[in-house]
HTML snippet that shows the backbone in 3Dmol.js (N, CA, C, O; Angstrom):
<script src="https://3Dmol.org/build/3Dmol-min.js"></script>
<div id="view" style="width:600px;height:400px;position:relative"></div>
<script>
const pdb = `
ATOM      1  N   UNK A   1      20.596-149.400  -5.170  1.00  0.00           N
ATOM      2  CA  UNK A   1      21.751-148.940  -4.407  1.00  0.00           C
ATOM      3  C   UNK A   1      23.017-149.634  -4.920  1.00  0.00           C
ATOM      4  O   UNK A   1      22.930-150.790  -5.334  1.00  0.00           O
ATOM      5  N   UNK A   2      24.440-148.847  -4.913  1.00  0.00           N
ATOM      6  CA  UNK A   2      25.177-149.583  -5.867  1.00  0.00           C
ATOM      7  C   UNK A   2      26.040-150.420  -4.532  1.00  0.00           C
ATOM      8  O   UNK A   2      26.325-149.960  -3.426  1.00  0.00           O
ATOM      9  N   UNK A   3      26.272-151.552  -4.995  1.00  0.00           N
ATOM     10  CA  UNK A   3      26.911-152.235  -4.335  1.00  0.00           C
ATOM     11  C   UNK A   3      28.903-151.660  -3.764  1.00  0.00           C
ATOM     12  O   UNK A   3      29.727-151.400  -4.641  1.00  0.00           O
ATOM     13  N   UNK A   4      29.233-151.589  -2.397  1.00  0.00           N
ATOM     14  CA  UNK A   4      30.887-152.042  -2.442  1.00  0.00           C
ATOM     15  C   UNK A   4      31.640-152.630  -3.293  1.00  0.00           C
ATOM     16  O   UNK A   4      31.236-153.189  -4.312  1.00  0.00           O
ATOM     17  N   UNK A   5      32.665-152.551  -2.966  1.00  0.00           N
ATOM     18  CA  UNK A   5      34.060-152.909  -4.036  1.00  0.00           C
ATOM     19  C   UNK A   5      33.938-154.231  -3.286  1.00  0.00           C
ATOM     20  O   UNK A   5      33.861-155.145  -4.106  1.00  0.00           O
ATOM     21  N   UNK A   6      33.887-154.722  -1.870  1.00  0.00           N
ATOM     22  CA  UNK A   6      34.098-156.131  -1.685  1.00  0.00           C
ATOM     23  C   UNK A   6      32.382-156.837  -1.914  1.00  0.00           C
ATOM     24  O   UNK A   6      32.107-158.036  -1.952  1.00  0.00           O
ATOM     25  N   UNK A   7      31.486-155.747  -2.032  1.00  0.00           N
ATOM     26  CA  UNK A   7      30.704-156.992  -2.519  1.00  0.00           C
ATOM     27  C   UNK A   7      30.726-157.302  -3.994  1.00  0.00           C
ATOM     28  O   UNK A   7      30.432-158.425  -4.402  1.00  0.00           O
ATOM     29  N   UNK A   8      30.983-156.568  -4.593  1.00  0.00           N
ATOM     30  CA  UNK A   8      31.345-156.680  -5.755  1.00  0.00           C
ATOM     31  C   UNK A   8      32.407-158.096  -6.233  1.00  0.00           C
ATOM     32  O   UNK A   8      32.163-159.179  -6.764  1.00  0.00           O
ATOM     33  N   UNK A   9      33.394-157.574  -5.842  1.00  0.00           N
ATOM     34  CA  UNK A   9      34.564-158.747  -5.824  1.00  0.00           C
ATOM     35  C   UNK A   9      34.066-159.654  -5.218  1.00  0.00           C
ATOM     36  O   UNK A   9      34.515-160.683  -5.723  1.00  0.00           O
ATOM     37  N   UNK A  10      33.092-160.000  -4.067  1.00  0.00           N
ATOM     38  CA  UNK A  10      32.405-161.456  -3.666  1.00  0.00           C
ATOM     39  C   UNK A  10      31.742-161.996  -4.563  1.00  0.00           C
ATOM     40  O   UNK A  10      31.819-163.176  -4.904  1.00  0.00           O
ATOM     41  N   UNK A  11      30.849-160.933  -5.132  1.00  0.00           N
ATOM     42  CA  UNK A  11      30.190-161.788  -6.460  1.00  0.00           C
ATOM     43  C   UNK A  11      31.142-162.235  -7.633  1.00  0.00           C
ATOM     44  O   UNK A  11      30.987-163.172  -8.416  1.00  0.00           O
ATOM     45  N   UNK A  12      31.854-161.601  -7.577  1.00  0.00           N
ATOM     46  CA  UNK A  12      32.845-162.657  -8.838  1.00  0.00           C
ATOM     47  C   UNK A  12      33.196-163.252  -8.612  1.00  0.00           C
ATOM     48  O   UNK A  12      32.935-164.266  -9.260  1.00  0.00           O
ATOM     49  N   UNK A  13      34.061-163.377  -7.612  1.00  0.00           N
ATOM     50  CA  UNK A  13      35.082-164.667  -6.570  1.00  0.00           C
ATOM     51  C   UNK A  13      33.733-165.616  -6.773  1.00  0.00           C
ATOM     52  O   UNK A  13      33.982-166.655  -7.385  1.00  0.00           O
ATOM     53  N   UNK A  14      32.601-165.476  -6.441  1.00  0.00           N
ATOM     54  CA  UNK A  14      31.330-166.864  -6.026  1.00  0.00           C
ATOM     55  C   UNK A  14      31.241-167.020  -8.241  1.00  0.00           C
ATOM     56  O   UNK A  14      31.449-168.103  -8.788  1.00  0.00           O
ATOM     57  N   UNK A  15      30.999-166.078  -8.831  1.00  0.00           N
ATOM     58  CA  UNK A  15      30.825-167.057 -10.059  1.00  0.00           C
ATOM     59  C   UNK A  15      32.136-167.446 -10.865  1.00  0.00           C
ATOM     60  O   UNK A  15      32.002-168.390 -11.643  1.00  0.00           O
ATOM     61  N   UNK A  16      33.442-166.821 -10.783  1.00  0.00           N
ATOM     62  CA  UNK A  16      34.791-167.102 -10.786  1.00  0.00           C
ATOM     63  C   UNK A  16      34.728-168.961 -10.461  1.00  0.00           C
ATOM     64  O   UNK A  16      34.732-169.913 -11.241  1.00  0.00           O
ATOM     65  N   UNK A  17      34.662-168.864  -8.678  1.00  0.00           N
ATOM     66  CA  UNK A  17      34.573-170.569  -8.463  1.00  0.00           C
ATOM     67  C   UNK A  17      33.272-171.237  -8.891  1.00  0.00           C
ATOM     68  O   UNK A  17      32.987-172.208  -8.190  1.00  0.00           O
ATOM     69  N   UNK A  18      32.310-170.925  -9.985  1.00  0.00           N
ATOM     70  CA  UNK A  18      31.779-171.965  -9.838  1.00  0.00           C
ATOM     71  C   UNK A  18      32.053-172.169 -12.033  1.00  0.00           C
ATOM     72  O   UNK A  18      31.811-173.181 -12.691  1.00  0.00           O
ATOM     73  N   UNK A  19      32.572-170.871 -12.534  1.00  0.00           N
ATOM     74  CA  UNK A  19      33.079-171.161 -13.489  1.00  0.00           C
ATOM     75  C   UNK A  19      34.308-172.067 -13.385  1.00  0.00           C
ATOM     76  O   UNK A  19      34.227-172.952 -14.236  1.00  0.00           O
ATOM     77  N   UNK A  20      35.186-172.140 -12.798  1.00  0.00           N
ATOM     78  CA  UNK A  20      36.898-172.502 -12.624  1.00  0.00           C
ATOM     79  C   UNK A  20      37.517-173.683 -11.359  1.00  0.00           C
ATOM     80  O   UNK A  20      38.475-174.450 -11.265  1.00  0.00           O
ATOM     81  N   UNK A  21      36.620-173.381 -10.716  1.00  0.00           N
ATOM     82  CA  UNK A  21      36.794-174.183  -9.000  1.00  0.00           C
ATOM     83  C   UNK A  21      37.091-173.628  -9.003  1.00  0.00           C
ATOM     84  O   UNK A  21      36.023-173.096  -9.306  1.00  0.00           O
ATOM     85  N   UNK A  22      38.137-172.348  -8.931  1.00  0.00           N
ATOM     86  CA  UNK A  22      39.290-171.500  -8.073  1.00  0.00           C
ATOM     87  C   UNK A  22      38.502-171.254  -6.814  1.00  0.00           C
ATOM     88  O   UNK A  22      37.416-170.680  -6.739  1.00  0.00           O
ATOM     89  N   UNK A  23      39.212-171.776  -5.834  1.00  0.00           N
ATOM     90  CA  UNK A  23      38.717-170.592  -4.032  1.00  0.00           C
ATOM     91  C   UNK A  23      38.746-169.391  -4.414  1.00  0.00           C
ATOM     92  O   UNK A  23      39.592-168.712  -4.997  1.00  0.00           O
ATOM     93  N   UNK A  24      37.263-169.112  -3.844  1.00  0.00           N
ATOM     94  CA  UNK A  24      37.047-167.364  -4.009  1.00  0.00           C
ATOM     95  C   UNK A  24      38.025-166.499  -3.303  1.00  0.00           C
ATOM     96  O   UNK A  24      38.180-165.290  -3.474  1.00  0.00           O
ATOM     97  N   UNK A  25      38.845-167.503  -2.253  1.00  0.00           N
ATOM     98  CA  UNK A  25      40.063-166.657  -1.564  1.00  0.00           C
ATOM     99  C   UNK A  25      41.176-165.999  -2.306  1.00  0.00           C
ATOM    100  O   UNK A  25      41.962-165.100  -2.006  1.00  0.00           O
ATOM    101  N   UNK A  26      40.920-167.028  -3.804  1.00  0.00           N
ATOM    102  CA  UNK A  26      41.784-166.608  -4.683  1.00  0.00           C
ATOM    103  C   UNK A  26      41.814-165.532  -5.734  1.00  0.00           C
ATOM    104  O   UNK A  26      42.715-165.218  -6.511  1.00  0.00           O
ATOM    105  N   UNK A  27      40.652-165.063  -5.569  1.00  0.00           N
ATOM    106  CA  UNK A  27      40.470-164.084  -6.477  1.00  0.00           C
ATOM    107  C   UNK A  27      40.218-162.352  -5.758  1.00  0.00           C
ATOM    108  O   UNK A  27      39.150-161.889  -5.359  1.00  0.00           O
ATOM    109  N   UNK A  28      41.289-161.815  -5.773  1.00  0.00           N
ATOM    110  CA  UNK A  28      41.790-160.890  -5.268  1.00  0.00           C
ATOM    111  C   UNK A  28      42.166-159.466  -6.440  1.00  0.00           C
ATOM    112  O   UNK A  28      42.477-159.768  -7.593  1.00  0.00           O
ATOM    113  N   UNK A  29      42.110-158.083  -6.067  1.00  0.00           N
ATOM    114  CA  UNK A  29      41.565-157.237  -7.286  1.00  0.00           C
ATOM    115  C   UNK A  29      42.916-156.739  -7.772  1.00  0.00           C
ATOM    116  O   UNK A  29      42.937-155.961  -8.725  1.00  0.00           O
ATOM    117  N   UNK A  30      44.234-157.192  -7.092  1.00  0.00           N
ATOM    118  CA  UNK A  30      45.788-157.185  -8.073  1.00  0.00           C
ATOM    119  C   UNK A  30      45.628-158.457  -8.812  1.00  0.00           C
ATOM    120  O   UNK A  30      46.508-158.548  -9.667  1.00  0.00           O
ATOM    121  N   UNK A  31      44.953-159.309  -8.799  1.00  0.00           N
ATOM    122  CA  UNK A  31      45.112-161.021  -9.644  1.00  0.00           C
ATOM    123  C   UNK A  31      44.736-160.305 -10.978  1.00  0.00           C
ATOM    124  O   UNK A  31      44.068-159.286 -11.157  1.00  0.00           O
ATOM    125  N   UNK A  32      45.426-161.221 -11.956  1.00  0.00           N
ATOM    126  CA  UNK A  32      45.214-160.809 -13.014  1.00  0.00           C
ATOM    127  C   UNK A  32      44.437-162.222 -13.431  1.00  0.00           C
ATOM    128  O   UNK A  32      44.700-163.263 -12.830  1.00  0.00           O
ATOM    129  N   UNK A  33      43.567-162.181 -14.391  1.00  0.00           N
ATOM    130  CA  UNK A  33      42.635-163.368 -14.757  1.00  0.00           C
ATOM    131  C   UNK A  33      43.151-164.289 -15.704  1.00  0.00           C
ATOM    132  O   UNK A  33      42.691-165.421 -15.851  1.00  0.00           O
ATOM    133  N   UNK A  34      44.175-163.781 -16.397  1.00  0.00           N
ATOM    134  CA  UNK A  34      44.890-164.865 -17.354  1.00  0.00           C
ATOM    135  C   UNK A  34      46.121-165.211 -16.468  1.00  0.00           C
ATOM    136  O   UNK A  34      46.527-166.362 -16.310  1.00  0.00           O
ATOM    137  N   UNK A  35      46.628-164.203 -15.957  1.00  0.00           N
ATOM    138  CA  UNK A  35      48.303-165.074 -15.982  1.00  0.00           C
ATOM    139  C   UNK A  35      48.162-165.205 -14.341  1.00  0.00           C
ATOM    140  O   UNK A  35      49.211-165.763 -14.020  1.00  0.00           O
ATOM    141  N   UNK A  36      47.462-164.994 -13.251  1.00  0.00           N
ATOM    142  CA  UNK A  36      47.597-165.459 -12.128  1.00  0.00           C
ATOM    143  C   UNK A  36      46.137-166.436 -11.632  1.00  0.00           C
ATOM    144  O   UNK A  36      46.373-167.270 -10.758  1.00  0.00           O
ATOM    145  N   UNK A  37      44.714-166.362 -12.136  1.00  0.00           N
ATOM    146  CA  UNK A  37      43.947-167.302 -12.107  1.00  0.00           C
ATOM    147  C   UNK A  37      43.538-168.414 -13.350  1.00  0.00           C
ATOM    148  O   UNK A  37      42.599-169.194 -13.513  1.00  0.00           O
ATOM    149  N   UNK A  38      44.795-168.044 -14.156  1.00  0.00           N
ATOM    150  CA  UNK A  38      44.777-169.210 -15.153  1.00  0.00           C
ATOM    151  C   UNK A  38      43.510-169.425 -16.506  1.00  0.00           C
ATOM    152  O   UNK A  38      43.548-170.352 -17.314  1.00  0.00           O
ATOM    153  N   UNK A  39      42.379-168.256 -16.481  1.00  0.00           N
ATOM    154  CA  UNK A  39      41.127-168.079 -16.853  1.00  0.00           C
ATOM    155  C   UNK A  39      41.328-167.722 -18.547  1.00  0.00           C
ATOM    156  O   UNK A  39      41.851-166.732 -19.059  1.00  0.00           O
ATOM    157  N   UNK A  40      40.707-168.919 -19.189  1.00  0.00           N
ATOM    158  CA  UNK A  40      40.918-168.382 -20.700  1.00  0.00           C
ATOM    159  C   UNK A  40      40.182-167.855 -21.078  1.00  0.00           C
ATOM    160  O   UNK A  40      39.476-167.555 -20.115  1.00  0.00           O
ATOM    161  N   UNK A  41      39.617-167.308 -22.283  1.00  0.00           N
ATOM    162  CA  UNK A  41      38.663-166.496 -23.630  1.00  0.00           C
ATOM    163  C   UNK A  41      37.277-166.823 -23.296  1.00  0.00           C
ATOM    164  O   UNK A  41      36.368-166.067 -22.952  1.00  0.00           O
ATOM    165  N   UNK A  42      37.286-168.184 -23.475  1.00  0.00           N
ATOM    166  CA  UNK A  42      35.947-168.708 -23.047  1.00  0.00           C
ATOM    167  C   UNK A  42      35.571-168.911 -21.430  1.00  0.00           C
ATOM    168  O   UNK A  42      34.373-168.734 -21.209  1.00  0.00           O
ATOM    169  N   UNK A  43      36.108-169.137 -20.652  1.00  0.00           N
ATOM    170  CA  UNK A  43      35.295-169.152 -19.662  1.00  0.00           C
ATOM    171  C   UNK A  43      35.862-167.514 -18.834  1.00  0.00           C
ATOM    172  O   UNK A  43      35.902-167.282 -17.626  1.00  0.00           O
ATOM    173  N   UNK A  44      36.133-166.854 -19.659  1.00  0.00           N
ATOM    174  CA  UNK A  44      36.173-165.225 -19.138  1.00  0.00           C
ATOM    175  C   UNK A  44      34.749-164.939 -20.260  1.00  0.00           C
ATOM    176  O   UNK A  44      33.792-164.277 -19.858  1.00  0.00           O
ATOM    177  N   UNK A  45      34.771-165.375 -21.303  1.00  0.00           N
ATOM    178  CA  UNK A  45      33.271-164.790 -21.673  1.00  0.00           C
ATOM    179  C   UNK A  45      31.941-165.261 -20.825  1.00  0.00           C
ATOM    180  O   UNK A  45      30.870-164.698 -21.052  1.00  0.00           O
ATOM    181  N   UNK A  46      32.035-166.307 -19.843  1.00  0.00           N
ATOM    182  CA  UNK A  46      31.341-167.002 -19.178  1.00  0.00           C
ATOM    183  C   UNK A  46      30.877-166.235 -18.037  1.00  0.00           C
ATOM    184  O   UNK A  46      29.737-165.941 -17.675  1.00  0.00           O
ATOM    185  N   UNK A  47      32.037-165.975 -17.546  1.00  0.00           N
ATOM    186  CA  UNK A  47      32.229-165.033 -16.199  1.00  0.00           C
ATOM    187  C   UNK A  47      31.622-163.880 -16.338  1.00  0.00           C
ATOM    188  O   UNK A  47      30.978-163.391 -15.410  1.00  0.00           O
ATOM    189  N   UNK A  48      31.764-163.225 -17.657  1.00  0.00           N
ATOM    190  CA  UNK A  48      31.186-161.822 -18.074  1.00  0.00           C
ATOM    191  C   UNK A  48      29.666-161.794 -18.040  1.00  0.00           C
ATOM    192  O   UNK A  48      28.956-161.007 -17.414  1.00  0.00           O
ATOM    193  N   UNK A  49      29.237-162.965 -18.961  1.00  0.00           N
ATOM    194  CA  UNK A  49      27.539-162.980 -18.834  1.00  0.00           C
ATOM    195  C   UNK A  49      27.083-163.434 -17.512  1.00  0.00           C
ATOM    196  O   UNK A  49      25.926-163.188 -17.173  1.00  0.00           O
ATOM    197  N   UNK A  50      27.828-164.031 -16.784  1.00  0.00           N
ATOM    198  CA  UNK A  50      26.825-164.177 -15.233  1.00  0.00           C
ATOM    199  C   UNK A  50      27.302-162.685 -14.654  1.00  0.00           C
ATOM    200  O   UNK A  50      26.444-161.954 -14.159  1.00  0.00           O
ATOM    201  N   UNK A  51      28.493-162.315 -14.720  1.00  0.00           N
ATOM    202  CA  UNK A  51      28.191-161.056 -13.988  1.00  0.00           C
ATOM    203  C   UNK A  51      27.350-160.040 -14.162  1.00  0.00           C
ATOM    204  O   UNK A  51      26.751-159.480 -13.244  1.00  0.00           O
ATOM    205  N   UNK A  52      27.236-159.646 -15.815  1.00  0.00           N
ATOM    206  CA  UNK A  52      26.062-158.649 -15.997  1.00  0.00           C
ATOM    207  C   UNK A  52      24.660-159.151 -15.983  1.00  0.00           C
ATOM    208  O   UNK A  52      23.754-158.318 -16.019  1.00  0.00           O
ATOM    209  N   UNK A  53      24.348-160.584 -15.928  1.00  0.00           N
ATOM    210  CA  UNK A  53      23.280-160.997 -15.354  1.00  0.00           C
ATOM    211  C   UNK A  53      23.136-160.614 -13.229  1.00  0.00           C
ATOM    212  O   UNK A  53      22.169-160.025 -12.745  1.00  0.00           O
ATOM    213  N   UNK A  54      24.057-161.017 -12.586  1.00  0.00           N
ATOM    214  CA  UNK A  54      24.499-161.347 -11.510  1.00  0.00           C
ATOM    215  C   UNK A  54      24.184-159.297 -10.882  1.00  0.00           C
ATOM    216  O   UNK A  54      23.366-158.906 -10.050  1.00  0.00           O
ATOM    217  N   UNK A  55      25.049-158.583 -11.578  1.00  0.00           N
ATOM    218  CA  UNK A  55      25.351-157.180 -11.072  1.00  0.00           C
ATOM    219  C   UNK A  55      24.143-156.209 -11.924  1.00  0.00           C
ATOM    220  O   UNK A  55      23.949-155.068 -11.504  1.00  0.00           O
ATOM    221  N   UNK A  56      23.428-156.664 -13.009  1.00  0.00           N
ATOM    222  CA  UNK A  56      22.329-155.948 -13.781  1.00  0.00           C
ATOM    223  C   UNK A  56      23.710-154.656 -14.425  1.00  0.00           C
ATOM    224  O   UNK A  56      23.634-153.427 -14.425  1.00  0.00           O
ATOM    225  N   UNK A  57      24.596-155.344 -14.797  1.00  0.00           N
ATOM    226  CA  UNK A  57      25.203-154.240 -15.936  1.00  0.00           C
ATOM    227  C   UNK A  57      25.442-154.758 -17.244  1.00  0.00           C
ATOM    228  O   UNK A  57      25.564-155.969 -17.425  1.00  0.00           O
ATOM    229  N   UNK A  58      25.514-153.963 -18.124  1.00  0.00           N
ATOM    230  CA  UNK A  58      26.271-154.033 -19.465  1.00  0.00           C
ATOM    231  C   UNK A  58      27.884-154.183 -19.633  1.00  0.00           C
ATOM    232  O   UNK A  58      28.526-153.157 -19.410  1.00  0.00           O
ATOM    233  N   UNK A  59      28.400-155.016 -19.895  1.00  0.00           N
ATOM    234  CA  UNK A  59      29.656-155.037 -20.378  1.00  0.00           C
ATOM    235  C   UNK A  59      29.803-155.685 -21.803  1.00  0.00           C
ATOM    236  O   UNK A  59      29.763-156.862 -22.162  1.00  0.00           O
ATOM    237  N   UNK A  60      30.016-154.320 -22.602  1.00  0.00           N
ATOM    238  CA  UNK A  60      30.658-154.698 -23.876  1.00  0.00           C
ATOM    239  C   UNK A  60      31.641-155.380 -24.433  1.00  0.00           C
ATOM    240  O   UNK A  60      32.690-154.871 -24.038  1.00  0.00           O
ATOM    241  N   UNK A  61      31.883-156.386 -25.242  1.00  0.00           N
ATOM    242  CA  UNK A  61      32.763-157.492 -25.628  1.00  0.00           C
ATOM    243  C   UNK A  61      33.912-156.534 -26.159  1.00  0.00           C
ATOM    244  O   UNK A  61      34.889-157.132 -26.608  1.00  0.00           O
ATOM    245  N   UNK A  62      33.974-154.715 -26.192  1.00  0.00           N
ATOM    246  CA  UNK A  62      35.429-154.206 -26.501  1.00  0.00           C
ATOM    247  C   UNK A  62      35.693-153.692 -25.044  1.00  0.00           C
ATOM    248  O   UNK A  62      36.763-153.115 -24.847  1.00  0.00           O
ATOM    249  N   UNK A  63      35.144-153.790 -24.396  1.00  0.00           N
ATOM    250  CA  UNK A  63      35.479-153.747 -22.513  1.00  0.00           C
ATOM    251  C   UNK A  63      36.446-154.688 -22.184  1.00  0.00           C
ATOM    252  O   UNK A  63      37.638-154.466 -21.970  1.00  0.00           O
ATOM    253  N   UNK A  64      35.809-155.855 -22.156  1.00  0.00           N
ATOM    254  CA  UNK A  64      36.503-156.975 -21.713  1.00  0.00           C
ATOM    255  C   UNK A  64      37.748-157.309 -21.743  1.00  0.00           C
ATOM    256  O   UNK A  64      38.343-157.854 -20.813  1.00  0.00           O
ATOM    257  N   UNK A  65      38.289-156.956 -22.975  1.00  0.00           N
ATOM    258  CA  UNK A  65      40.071-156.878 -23.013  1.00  0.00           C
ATOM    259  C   UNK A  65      40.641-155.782 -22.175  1.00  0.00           C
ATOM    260  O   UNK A  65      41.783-155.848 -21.720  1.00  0.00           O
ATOM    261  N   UNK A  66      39.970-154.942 -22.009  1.00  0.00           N
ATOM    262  CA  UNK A  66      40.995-153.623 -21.107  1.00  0.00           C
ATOM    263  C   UNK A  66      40.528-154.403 -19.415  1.00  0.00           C
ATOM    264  O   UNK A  66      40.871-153.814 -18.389  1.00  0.00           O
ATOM    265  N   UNK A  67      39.575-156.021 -19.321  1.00  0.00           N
ATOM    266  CA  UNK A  67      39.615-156.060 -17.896  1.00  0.00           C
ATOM    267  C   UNK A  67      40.504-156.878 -17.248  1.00  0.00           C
ATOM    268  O   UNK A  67      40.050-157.783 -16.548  1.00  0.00           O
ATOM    269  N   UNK A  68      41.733-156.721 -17.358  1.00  0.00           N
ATOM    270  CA  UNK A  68      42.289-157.564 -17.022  1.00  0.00           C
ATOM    271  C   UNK A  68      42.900-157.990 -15.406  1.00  0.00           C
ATOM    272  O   UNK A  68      43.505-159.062 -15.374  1.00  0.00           O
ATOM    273  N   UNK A  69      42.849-157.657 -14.829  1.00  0.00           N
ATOM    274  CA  UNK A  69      42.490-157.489 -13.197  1.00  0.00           C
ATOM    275  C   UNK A  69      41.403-157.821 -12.658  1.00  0.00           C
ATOM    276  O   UNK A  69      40.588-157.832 -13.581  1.00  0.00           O
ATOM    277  N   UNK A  70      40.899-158.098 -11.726  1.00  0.00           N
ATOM    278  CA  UNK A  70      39.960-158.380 -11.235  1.00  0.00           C
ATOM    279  C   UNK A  70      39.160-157.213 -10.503  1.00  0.00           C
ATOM    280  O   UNK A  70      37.954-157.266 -10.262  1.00  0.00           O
ATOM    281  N   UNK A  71      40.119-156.006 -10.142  1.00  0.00           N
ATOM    282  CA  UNK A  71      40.172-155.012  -9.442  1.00  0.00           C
ATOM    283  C   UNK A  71      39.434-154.011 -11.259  1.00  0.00           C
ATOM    284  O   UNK A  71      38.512-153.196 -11.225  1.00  0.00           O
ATOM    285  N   UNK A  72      40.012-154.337 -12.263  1.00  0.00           N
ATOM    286  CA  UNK A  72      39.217-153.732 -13.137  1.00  0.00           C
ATOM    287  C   UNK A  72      38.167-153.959 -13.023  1.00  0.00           C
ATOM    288  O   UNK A  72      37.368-153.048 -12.809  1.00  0.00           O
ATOM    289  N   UNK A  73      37.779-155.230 -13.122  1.00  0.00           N
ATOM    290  CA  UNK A  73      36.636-156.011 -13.254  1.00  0.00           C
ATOM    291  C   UNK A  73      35.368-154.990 -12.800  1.00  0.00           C
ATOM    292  O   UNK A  73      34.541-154.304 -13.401  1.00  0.00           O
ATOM    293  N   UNK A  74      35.789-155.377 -10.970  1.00  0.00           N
ATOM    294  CA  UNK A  74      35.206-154.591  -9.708  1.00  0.00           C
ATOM    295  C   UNK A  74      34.832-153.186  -9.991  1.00  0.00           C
ATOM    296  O   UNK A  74      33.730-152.672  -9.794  1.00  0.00           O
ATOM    297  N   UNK A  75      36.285-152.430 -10.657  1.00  0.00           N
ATOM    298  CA  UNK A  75      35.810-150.702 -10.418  1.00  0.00           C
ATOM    299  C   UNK A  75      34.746-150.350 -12.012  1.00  0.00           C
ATOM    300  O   UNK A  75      33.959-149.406 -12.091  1.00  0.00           O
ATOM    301  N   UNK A  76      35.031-151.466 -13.232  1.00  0.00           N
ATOM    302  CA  UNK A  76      34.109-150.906 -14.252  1.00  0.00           C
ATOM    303  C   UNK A  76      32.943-151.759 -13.528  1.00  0.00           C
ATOM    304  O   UNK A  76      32.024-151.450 -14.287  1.00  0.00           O
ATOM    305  N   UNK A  77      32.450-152.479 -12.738  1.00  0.00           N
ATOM    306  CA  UNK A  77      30.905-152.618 -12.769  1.00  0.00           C
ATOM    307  C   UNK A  77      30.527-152.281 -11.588  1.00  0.00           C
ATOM    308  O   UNK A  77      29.585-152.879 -11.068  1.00  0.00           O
ATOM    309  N   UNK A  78      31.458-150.834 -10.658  1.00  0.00           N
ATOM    310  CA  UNK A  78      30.975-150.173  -9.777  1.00  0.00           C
ATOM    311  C   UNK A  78      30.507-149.810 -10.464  1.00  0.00           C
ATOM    312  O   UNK A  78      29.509-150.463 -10.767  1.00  0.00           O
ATOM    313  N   UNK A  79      30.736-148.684 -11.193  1.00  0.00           N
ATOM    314  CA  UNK A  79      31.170-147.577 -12.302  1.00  0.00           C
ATOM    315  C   UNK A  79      29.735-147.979 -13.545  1.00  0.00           C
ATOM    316  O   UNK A  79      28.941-147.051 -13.700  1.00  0.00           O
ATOM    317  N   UNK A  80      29.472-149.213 -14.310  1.00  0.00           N
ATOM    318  CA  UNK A  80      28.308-149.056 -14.895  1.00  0.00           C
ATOM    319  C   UNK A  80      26.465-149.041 -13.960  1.00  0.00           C
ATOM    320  O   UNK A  80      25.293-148.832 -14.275  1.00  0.00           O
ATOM    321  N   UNK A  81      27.308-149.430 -12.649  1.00  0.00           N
ATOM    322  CA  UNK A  81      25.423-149.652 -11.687  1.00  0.00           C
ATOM    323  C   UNK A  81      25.590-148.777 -11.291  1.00  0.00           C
ATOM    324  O   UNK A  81      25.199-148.699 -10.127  1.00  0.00           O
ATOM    325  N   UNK A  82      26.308-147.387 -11.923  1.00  0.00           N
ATOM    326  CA  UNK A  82      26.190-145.855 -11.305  1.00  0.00           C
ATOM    327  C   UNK A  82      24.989-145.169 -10.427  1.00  0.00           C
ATOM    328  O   UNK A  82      25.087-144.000 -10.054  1.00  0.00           O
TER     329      UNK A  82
END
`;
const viewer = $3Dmol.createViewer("view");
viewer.addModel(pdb, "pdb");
viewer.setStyle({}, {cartoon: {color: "spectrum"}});
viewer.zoomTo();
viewer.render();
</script>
């Protein structure tokens, strides 16, 4: 069954803070991951493999640059646990 948009975004916000500390309060789906949660190359490639471990999707390493929102994040791995 495919998960909500806020459970979705809970599961990142929970591996977000345990990649970054950031409060999961802080990770919201207008935040952008570089210029408002501060998140570089590497620990956004970090974030990526627990999520498609975390959500059972695929996200391709030419994905990842078009995710820049968090709200991207959310609607492409509604969108791959189709």
């Amino acid at each position: 069954m495919a998960m909500s948009d806020q459970e979705i975004q809970a599961g990142l916000a929970e591996i977000i803070n345990e990649e970054t500390g950031l409060d999961a309060e802080a990770v919201q789906p207008d935040k952008s991951f570089t210029e408002d949660l501060d998140i570089d190359s590497l620990s956004m490639m970090t974030i990526v493999v627990n999520a498609e471990e975390k959500f059972d999707v695929r996200i391709p390493d030419d994905e990842v640059k078009n995710l820049s929102t968090v709200g991207d994040a959310v609607a492409f791995i509604k969108n791959a646990q189709g």
